[in-house]
PDB file of the backbone (N, CA, C, O) and the ligand in Angstrom, with CONECT records:
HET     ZN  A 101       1
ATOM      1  N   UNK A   1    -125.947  27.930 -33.131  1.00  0.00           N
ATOM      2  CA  UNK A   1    -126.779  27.313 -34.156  1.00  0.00           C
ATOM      3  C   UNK A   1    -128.187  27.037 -33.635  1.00  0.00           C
ATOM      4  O   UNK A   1    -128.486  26.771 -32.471  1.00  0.00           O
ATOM      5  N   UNK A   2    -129.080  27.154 -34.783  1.00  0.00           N
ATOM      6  CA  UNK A   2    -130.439  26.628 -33.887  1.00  0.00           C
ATOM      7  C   UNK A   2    -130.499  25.270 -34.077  1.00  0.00           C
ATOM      8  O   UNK A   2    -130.151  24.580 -35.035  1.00  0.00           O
ATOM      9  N   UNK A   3    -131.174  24.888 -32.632  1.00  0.00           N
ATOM     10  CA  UNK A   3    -131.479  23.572 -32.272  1.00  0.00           C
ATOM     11  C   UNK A   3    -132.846  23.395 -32.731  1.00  0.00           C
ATOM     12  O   UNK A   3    -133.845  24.103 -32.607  1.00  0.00           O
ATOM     13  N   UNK A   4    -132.617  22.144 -33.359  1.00  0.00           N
ATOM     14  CA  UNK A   4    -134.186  21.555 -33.788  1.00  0.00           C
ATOM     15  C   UNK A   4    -134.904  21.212 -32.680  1.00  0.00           C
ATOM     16  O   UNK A   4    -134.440  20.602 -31.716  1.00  0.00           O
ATOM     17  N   UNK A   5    -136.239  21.664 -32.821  1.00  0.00           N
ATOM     18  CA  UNK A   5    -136.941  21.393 -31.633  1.00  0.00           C
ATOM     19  C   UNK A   5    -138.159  20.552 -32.326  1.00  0.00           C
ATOM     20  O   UNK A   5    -139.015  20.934 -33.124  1.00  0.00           O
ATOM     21  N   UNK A   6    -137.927  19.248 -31.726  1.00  0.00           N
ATOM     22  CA  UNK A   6    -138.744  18.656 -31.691  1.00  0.00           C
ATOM     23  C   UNK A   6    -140.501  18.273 -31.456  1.00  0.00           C
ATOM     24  O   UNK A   6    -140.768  17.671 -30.416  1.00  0.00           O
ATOM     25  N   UNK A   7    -141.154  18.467 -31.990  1.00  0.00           N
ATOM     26  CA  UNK A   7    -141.938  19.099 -31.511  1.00  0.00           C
ATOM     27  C   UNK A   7    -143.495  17.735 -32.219  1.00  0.00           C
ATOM     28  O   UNK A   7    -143.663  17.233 -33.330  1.00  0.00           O
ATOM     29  N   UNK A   8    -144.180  17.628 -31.093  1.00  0.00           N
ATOM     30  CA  UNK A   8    -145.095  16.036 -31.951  1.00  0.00           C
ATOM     31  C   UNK A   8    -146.533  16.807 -32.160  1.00  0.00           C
ATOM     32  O   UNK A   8    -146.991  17.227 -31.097  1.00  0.00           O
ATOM     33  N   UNK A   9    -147.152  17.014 -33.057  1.00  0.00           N
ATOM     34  CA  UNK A   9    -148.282  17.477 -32.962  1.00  0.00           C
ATOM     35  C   UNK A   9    -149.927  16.635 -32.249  1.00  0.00           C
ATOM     36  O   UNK A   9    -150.250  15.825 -33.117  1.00  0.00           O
ATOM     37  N   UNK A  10    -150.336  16.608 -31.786  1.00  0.00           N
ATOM     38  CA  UNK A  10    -151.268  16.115 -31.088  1.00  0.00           C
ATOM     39  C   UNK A  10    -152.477  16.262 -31.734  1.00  0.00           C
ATOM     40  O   UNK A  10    -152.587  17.421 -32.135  1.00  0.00           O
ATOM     41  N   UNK A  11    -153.641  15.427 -32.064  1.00  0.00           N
ATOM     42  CA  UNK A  11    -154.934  15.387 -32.564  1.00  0.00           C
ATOM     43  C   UNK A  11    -155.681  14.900 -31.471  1.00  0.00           C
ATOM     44  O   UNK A  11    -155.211  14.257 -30.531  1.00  0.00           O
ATOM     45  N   UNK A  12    -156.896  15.236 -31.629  1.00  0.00           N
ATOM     46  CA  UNK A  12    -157.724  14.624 -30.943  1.00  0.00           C
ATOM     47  C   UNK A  12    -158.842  13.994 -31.366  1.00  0.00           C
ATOM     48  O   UNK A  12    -159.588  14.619 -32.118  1.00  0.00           O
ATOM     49  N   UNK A  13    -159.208  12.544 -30.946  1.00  0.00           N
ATOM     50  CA  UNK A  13    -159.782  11.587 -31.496  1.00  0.00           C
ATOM     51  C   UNK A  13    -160.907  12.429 -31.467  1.00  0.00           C
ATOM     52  O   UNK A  13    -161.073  13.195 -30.518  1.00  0.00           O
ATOM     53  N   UNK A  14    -162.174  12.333 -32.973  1.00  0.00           N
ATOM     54  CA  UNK A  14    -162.682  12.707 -33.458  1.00  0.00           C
ATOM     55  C   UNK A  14    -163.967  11.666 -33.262  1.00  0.00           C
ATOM     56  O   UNK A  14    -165.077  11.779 -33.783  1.00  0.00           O
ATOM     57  N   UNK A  15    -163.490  10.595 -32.339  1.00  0.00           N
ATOM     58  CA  UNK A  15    -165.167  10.135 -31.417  1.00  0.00           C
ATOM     59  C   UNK A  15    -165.254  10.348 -29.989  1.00  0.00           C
ATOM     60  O   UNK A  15    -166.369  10.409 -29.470  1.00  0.00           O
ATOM     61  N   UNK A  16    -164.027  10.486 -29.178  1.00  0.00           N
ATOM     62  CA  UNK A  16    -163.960  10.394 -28.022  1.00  0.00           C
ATOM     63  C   UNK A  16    -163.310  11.502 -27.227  1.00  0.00           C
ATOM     64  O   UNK A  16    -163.408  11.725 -26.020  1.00  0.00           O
ATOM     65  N   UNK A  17    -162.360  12.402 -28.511  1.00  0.00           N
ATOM     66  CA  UNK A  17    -161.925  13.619 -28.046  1.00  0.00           C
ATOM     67  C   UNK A  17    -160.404  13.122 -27.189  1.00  0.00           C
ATOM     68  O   UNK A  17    -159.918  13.936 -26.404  1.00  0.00           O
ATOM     69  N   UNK A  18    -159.946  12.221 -27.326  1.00  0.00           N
ATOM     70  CA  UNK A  18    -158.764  11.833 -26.365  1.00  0.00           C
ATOM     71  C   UNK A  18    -157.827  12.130 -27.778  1.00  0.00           C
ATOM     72  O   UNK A  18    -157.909  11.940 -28.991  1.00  0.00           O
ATOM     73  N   UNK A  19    -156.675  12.858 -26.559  1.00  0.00           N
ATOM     74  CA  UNK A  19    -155.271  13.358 -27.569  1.00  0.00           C
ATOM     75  C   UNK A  19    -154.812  12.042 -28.307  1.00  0.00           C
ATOM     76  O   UNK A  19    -155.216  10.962 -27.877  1.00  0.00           O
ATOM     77  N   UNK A  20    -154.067  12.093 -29.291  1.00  0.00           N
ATOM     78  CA  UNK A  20    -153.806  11.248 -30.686  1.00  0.00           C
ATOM     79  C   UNK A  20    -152.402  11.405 -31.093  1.00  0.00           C
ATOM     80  O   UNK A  20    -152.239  12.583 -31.411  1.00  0.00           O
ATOM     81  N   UNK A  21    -151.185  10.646 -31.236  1.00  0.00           N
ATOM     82  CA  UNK A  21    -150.028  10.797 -31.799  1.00  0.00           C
ATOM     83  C   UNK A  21    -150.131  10.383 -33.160  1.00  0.00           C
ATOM     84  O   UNK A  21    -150.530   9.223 -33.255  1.00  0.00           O
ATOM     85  N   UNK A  22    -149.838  11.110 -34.535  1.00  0.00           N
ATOM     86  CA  UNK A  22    -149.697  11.091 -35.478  1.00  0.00           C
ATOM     87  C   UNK A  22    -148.910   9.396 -35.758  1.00  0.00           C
ATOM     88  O   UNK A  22    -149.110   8.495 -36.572  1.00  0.00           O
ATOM     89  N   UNK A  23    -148.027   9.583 -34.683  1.00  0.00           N
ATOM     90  CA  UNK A  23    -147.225   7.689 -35.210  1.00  0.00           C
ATOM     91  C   UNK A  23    -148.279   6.664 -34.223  1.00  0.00           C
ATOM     92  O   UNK A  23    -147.953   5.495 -34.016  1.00  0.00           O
ATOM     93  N   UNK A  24    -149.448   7.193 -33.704  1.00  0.00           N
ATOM     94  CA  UNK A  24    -150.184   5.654 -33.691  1.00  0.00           C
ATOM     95  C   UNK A  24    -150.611   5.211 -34.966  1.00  0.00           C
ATOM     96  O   UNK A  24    -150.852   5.680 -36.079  1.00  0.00           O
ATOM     97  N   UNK A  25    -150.612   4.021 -34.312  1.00  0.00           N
ATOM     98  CA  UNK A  25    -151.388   3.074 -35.108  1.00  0.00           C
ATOM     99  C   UNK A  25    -152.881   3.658 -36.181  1.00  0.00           C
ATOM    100  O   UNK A  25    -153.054   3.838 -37.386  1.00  0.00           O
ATOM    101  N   UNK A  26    -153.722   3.795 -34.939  1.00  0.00           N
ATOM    102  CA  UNK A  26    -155.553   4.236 -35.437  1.00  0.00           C
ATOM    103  C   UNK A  26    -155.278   5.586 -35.397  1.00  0.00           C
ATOM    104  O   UNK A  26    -156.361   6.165 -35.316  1.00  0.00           O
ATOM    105  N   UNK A  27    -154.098   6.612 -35.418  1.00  0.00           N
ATOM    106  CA  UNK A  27    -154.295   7.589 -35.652  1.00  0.00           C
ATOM    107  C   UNK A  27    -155.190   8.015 -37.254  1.00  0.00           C
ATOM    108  O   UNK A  27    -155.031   7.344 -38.274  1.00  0.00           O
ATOM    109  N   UNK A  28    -156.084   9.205 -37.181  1.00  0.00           N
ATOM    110  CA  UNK A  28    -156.324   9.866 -36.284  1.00  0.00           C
ATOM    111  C   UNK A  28    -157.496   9.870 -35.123  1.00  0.00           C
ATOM    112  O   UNK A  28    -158.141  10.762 -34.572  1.00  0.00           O
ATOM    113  N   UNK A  29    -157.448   8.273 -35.012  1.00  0.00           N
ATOM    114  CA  UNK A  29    -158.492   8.016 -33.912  1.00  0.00           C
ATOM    115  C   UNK A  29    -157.482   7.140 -32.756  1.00  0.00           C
ATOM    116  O   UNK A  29    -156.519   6.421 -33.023  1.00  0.00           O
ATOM    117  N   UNK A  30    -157.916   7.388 -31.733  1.00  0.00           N
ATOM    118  CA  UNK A  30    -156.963   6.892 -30.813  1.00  0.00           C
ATOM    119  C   UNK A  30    -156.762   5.231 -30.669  1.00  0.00           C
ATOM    120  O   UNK A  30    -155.754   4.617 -30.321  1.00  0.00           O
ATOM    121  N   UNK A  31    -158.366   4.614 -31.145  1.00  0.00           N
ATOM    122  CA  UNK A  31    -158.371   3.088 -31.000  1.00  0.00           C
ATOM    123  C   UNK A  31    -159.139   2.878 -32.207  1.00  0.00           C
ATOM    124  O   UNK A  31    -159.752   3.790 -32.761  1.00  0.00           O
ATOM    125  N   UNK A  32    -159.100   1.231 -32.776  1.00  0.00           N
ATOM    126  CA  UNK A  32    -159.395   0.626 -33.624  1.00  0.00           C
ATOM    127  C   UNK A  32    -161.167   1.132 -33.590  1.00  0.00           C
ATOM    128  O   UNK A  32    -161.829   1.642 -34.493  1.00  0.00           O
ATOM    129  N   UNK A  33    -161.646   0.690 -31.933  1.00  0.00           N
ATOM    130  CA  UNK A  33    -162.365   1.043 -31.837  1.00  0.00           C
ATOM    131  C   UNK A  33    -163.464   2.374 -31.980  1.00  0.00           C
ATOM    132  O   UNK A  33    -164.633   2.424 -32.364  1.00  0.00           O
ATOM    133  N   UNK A  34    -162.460   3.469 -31.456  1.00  0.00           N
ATOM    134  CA  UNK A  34    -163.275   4.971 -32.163  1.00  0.00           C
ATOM    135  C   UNK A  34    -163.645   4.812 -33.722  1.00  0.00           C
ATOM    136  O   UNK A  34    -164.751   5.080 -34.190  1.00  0.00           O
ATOM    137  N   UNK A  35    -162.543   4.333 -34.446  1.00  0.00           N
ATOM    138  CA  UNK A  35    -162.346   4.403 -35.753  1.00  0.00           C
ATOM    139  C   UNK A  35    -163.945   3.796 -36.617  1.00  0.00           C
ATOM    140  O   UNK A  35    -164.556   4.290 -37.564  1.00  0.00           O
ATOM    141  N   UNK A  36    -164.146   2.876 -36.009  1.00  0.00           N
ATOM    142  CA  UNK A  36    -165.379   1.653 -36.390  1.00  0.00           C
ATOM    143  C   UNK A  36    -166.472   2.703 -36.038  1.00  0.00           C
ATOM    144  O   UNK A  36    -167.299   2.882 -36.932  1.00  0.00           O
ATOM    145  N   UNK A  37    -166.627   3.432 -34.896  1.00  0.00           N
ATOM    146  CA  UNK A  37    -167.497   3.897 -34.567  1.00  0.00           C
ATOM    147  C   UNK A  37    -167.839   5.316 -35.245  1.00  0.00           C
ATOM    148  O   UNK A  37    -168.959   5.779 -35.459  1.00  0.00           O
ATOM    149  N   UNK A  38    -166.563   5.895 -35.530  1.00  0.00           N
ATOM    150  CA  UNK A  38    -167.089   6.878 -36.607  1.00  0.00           C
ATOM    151  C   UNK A  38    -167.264   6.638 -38.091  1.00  0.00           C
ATOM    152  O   UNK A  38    -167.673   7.466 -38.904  1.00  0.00           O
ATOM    153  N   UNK A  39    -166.924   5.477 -38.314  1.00  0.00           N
ATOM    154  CA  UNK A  39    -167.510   4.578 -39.450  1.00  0.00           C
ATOM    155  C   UNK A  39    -168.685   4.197 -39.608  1.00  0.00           C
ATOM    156  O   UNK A  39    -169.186   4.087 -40.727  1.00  0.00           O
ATOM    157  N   UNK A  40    -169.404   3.896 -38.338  1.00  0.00           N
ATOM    158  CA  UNK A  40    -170.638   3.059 -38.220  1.00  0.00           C
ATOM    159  C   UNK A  40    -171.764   4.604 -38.177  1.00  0.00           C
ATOM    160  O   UNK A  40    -172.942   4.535 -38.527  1.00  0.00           O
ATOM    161  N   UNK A  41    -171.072   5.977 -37.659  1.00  0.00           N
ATOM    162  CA  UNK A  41    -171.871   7.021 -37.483  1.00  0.00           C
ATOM    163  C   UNK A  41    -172.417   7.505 -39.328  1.00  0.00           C
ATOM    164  O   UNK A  41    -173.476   7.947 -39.775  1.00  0.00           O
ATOM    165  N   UNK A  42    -171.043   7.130 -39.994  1.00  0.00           N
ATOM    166  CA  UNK A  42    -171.729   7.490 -41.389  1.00  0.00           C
ATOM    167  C   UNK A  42    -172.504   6.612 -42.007  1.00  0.00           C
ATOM    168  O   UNK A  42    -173.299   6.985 -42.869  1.00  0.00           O
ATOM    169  N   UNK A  43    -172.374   5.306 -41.641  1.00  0.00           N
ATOM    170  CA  UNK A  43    -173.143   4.475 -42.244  1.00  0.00           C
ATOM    171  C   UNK A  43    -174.723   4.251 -41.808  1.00  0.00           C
ATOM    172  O   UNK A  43    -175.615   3.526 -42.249  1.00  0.00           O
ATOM    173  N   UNK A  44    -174.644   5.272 -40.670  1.00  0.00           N
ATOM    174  CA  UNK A  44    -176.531   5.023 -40.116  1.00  0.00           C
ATOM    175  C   UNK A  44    -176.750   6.396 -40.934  1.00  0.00           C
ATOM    176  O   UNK A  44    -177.928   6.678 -41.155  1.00  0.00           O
ATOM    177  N   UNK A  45    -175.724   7.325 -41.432  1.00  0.00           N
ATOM    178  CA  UNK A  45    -176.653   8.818 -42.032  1.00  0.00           C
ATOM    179  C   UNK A  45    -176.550   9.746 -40.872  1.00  0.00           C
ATOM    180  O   UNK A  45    -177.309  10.710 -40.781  1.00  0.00           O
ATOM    181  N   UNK A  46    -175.653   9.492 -40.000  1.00  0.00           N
ATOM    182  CA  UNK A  46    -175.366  10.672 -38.946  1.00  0.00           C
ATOM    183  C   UNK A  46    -175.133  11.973 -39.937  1.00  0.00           C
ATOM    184  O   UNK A  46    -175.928  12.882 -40.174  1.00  0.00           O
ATOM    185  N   UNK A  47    -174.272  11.847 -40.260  1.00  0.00           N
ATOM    186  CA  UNK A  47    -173.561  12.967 -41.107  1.00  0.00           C
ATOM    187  C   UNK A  47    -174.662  13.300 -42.399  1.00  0.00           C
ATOM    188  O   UNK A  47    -174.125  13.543 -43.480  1.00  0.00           O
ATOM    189  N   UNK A  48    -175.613  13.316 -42.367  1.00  0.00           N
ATOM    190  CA  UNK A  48    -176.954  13.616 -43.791  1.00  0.00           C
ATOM    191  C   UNK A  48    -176.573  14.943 -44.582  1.00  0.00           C
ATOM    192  O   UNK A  48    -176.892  15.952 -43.953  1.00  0.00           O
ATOM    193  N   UNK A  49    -176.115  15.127 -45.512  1.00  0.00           N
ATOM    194  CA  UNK A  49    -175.942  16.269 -46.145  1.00  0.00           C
ATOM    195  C   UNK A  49    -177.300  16.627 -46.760  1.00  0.00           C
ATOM    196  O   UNK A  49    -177.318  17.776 -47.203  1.00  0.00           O
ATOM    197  N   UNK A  50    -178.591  15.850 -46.921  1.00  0.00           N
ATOM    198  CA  UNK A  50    -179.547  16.185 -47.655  1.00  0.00           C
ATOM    199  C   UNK A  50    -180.664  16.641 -46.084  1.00  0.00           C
ATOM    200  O   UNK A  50    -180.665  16.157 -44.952  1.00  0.00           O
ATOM    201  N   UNK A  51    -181.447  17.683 -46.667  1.00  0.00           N
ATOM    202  CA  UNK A  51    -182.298  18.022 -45.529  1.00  0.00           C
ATOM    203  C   UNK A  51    -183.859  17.120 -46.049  1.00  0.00           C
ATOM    204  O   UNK A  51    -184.327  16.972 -47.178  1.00  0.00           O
ATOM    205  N   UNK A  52    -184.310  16.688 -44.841  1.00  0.00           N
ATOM    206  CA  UNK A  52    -185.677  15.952 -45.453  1.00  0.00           C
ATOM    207  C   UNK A  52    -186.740  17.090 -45.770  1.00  0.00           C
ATOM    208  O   UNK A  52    -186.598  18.219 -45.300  1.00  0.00           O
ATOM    209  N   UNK A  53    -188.006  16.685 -46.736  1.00  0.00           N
ATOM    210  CA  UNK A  53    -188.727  17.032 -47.506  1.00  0.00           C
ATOM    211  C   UNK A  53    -189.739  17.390 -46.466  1.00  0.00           C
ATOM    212  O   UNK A  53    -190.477  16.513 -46.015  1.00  0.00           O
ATOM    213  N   UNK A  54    -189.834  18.929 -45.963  1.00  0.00           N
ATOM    214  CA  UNK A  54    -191.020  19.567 -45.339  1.00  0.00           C
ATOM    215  C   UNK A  54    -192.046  20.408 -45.868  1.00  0.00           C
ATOM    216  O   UNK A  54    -192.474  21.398 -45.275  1.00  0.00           O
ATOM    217  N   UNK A  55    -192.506  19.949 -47.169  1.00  0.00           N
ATOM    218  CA  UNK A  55    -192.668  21.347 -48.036  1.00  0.00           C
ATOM    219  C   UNK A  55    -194.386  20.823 -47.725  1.00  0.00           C
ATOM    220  O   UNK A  55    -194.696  19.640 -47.867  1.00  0.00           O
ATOM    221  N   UNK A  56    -195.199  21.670 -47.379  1.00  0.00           N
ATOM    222  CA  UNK A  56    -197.165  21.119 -46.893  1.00  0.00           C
ATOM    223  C   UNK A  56    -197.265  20.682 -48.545  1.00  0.00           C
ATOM    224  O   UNK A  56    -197.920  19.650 -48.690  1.00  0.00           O
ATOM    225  N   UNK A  57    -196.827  21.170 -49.606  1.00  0.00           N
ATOM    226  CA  UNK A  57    -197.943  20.654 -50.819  1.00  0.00           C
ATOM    227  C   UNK A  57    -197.496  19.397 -50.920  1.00  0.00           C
ATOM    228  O   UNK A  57    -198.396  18.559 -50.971  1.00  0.00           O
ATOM    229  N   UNK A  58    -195.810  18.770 -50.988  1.00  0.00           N
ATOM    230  CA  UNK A  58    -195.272  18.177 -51.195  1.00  0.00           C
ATOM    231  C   UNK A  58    -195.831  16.797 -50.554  1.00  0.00           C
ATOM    232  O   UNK A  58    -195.724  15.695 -51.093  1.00  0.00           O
ATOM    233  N   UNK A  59    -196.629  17.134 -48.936  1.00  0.00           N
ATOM    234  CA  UNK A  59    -197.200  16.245 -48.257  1.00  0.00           C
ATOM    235  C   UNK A  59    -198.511  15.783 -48.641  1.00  0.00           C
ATOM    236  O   UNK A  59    -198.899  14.614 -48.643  1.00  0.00           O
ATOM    237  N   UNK A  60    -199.383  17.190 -49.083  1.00  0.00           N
ATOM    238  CA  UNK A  60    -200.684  16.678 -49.438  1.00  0.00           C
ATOM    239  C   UNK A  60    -200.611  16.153 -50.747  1.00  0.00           C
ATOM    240  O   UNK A  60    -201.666  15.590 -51.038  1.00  0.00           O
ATOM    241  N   UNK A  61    -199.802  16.124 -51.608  1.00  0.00           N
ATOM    242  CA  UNK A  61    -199.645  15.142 -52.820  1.00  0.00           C
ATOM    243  C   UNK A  61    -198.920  13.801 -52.245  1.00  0.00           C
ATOM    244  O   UNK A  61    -198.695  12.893 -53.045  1.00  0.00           O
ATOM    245  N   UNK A  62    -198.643  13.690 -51.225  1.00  0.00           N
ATOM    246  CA  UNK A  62    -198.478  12.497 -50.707  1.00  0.00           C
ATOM    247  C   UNK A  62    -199.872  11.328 -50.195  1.00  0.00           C
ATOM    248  O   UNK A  62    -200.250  10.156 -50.173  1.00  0.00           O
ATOM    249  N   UNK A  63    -200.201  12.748 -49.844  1.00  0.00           N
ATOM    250  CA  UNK A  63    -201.838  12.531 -48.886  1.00  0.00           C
ATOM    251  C   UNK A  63    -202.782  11.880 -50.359  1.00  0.00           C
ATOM    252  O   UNK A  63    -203.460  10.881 -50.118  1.00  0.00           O
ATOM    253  N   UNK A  64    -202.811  12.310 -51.508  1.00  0.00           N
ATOM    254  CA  UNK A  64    -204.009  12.223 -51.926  1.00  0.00           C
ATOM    255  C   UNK A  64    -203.526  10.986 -52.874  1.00  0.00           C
ATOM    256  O   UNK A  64    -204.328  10.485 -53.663  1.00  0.00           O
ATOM    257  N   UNK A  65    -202.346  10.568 -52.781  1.00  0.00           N
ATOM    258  CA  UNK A  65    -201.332   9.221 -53.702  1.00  0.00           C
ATOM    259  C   UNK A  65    -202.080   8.033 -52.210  1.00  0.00           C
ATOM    260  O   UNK A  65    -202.464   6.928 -52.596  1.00  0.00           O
ATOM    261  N   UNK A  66    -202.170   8.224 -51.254  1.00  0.00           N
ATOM    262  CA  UNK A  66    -202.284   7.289 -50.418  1.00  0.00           C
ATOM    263  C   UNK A  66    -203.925   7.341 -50.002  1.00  0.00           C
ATOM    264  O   UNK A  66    -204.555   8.385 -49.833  1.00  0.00           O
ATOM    265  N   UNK A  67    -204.511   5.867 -49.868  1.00  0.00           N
ATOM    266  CA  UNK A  67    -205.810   6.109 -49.125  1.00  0.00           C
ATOM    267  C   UNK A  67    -206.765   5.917 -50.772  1.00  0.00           C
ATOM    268  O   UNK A  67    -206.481   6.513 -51.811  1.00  0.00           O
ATOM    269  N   UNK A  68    -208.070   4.786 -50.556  1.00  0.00           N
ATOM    270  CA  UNK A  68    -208.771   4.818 -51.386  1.00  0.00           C
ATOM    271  C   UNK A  68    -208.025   3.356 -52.326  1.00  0.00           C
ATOM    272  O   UNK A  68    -207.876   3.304 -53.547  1.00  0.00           O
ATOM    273  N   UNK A  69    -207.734   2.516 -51.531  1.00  0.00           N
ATOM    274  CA  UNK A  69    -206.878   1.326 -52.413  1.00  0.00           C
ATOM    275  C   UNK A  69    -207.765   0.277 -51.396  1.00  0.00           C
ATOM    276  O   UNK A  69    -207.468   0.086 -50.216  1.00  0.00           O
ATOM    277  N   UNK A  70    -208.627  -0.203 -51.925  1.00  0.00           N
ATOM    278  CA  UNK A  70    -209.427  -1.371 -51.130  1.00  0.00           C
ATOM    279  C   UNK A  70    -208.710  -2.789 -51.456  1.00  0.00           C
ATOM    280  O   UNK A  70    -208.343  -3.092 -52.591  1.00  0.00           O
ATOM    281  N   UNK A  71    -208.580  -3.500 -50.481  1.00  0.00           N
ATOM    282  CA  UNK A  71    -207.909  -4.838 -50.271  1.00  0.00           C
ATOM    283  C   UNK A  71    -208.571  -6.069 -50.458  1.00  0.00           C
ATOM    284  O   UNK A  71    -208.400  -6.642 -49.382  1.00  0.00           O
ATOM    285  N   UNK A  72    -209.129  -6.703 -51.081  1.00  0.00           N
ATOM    286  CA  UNK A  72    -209.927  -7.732 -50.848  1.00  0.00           C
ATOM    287  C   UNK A  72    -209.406  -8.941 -50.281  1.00  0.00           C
ATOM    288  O   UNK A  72    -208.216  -9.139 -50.529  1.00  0.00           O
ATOM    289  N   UNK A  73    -210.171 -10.062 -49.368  1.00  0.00           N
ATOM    290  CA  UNK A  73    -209.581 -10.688 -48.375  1.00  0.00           C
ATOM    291  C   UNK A  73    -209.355 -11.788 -49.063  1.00  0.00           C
ATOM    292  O   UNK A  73    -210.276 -12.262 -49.728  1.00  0.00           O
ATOM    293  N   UNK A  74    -208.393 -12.256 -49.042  1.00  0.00           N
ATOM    294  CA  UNK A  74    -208.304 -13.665 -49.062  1.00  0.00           C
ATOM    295  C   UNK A  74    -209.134 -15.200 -48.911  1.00  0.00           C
ATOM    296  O   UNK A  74    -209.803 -15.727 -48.022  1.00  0.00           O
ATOM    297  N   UNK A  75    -208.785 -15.507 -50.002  1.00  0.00           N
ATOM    298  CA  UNK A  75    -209.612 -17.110 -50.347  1.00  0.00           C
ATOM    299  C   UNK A  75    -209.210 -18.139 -49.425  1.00  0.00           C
ATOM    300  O   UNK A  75    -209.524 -19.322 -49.298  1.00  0.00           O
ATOM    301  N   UNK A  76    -208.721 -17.652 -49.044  1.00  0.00           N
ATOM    302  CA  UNK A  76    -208.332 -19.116 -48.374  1.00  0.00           C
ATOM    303  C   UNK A  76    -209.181 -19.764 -46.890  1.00  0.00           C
ATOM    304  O   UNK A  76    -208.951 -18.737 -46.251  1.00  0.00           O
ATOM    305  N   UNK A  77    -209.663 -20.306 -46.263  1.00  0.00           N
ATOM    306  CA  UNK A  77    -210.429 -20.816 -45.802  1.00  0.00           C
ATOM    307  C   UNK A  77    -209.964 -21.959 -45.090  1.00  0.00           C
ATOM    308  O   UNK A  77    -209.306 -22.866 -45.601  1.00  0.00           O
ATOM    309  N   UNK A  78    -210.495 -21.866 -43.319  1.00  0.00           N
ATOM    310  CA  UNK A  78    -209.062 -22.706 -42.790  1.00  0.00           C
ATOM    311  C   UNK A  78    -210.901 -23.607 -42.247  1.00  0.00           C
ATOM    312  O   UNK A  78    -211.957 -23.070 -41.912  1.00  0.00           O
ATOM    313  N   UNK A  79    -210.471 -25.345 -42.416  1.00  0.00           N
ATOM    314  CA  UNK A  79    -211.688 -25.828 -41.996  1.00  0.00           C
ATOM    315  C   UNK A  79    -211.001 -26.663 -40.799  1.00  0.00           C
ATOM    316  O   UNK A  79    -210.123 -27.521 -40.891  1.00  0.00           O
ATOM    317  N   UNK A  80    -211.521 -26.268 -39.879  1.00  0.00           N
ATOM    318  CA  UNK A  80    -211.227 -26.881 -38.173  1.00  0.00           C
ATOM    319  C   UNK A  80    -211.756 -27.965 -38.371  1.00  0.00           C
ATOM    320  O   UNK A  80    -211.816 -28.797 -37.465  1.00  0.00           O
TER     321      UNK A  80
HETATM  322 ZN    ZN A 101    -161.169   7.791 -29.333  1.00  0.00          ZN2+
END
């Protein structure tokens, strides 16, 4: 008869690269800790699916929106 062969598949943590048993705990990260940290990688925008805006016109219509806005100073008046 065939014998079942047991067999555990192994992952590897996906911040640190260390092998992973499906019955841990933080699988599929090895510690609580990896887990947070590839949490914290999406939450800074590691992972950016959008590419930023390099286009030259796109900039000089940036260029000509900025510049030419005069500030006038403040009233206020400090008497020593
Ligand atoms: Zn890890």
């Amino acid at each position: 008869m065939a014998a079942k062969k047991k067999s555990i598949k192994l992952l590897h943590c996906p911040t640190c690269g260390m092998l992973v048993r499906p019955t841990d705990e933080d699988f599929p990260f090895c510690s609580d800790r990896c887990r947070k940290i590839d949490l914290g990688k999406w939450a800074m925008g590691v992972y950016k699916i959008s590419s930023p805006i390099l286009d030259p016109e796109v900039l000089e219509d940036l260029g000509d929106l900025s510049g030419g806005q005069n500030r006038g100073g403040n009233g206020d008046s400090y008497d020593g």
